[in-house]
N, C-alpha and C positions, 0 to 999 in steps of 0.2 A: 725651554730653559736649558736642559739636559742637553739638547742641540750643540746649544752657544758653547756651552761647557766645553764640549769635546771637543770642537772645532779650534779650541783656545789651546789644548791639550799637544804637546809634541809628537808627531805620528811614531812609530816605530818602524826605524831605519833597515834591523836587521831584515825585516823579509824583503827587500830590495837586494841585501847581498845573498842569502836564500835562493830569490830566483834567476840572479845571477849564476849562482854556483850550479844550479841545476841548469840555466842553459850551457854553461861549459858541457857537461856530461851529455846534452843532447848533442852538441854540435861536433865533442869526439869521436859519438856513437855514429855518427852522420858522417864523419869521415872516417872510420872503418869499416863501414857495410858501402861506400865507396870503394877501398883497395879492394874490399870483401870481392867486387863486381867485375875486378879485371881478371878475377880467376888466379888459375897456378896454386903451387907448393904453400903458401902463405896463407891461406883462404883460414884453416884452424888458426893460426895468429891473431886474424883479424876478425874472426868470431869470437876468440875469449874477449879481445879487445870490445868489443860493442858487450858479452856479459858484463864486465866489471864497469861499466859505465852505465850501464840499467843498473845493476846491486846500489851505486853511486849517486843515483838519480833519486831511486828510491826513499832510500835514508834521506835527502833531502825533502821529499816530499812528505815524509813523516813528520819532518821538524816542523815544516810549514804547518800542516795542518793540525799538530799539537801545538804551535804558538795561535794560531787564530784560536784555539780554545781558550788561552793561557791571557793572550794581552789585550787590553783593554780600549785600547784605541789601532784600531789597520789603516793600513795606507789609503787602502778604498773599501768597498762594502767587503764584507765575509762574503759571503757569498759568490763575489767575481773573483775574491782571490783563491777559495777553493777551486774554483771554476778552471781558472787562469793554470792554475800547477796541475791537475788532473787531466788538462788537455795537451800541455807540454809532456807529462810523466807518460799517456798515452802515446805519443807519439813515439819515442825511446822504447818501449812496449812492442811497438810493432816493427821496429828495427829488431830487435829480439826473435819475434816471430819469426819476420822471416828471414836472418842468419840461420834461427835454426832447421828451418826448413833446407836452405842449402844443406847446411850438416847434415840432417837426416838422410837426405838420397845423394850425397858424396859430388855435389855439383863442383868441378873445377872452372868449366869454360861457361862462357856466358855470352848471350848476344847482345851487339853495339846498343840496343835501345834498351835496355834493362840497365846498361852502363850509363845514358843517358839519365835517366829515372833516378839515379843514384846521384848525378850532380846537381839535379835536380834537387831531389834531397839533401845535400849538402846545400842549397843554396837559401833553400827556407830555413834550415837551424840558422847558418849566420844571419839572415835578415831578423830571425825572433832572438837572437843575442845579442842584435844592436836594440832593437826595442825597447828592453826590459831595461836597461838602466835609465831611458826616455821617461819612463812613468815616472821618475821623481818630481820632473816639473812637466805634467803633463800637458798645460794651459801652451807653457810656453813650445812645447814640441809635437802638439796636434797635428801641425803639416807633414813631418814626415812621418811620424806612428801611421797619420794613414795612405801616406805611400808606400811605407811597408807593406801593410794589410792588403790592401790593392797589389801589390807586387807578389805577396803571395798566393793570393785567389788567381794572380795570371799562373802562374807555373804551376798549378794545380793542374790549370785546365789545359797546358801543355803537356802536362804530364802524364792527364787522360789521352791525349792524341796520342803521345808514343804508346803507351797501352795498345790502347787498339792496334795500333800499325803494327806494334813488334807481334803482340798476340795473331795479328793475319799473315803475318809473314814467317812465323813458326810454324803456324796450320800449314800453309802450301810448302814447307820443308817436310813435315813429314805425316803427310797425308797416305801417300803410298808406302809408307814405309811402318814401322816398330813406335805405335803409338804413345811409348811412357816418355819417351822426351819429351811429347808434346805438353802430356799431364804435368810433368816434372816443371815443363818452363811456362804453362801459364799460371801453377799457383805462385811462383815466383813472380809473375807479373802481377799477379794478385795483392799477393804481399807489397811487394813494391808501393803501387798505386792507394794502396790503404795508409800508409804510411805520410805520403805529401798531404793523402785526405785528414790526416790525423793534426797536420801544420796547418792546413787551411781552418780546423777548427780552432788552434791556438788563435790565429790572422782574426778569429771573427767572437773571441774571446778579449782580445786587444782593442779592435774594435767599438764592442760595448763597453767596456773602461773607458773608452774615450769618449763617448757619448752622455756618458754618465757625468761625465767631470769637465765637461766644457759649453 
């Protein structure tokens, strides 16, 4: 009976512009640890830039997850909506990280496939920014939600390949030579590759919302 009740009941709208507003902040941060990637004088620009868009993210994620306390009826389960924000807020997280690792060891230059990895990353924020305003009618927009997801699990695994490739091609740069670039540019590749990993969990977060609901 309790069921019928709630299903009768108006969902609450705001966490739809909620996780809107938090994919804007991922999809800024995703194009600042881009410029972040092409190096040069600007690299601190575009490190404060990706902090104040986590700071940004953040706040947002607090609302979310004091309103699934607070309101009475969610758009879909509690649970997939904590779910859903905590793997979006992760991902901005590790854009974080590893700006700040550039920052730490003073990196200006960078190699083509870590620039790579980084459009890459831009490329999964916009596809989970088109998403999220999808779940309002999700019945009606299950074909592309899961061409999304599917579009992000590909670039993922593209974005494993430049991994490797860029990280075997830094080893044989400096193999004979002063070992901390190397250290230096595969936790950066590190970083990197943890980050799209961090999209492919949103992809498969979106995912089981979809399964749920159709």
């Amino acid at each position: 009976m309790l069921g019928w009740f709630q299903a009768l009941l108006p969902k609450e709208q705001r966490f739809f512009d909620l996780f809107a507003q938090h994919s804007r902040a991922v999809s800024a941060g995703a194009e600042a640890l881009r410029l972040m990637l092409r190096g040069g004088e600007d690299v601190p620009a575009h490190y404060q830039t990706i902090m104040d868009r986590e700071h940004d993210a953040d706040i947002v994620t607090r609302d979310i997850l004091i309103a699934v306390r607070r309101t009475f009826i969610t758009p879909f389960d509690r649970g997939s909506v904590r779910d859903l924000i905590t793997s979006m807020d992760n991902a901005i997280d590790q854009m974080q990280k590893t700006a700040k690792i550039i920052m730490l060891f003073d990196v200006r230059t960078f190699e083509p496939q870590m620039g790579q990895m980084a459009e890459a990353i831009v490329e999964c924020a916009h596809l989970v920014q088109e998403a999220l305003p999808l779940l309002r009618s999700i019945s009606r927009e299950v074909g592309r939600l899961t061409t999304i997801t599917e579009k992000i699990t590909q670039i993922e695994g593209r974005a494993d390949e430049l991994h490797d490739a860029g990280l075997k091609e830094l080893y044989r740069k400096h193999e004979k030579a002063d070992a901390m670039p190397f250290i230096i540019g595969s936790e950066i590749y590190d970083h990197l590759e943890k980050v799209v990993d961090r999209f492919d969990d949103v992809a498969n977060e979106l995912h089981g919302i979809v399964i749920e609901h159709v």
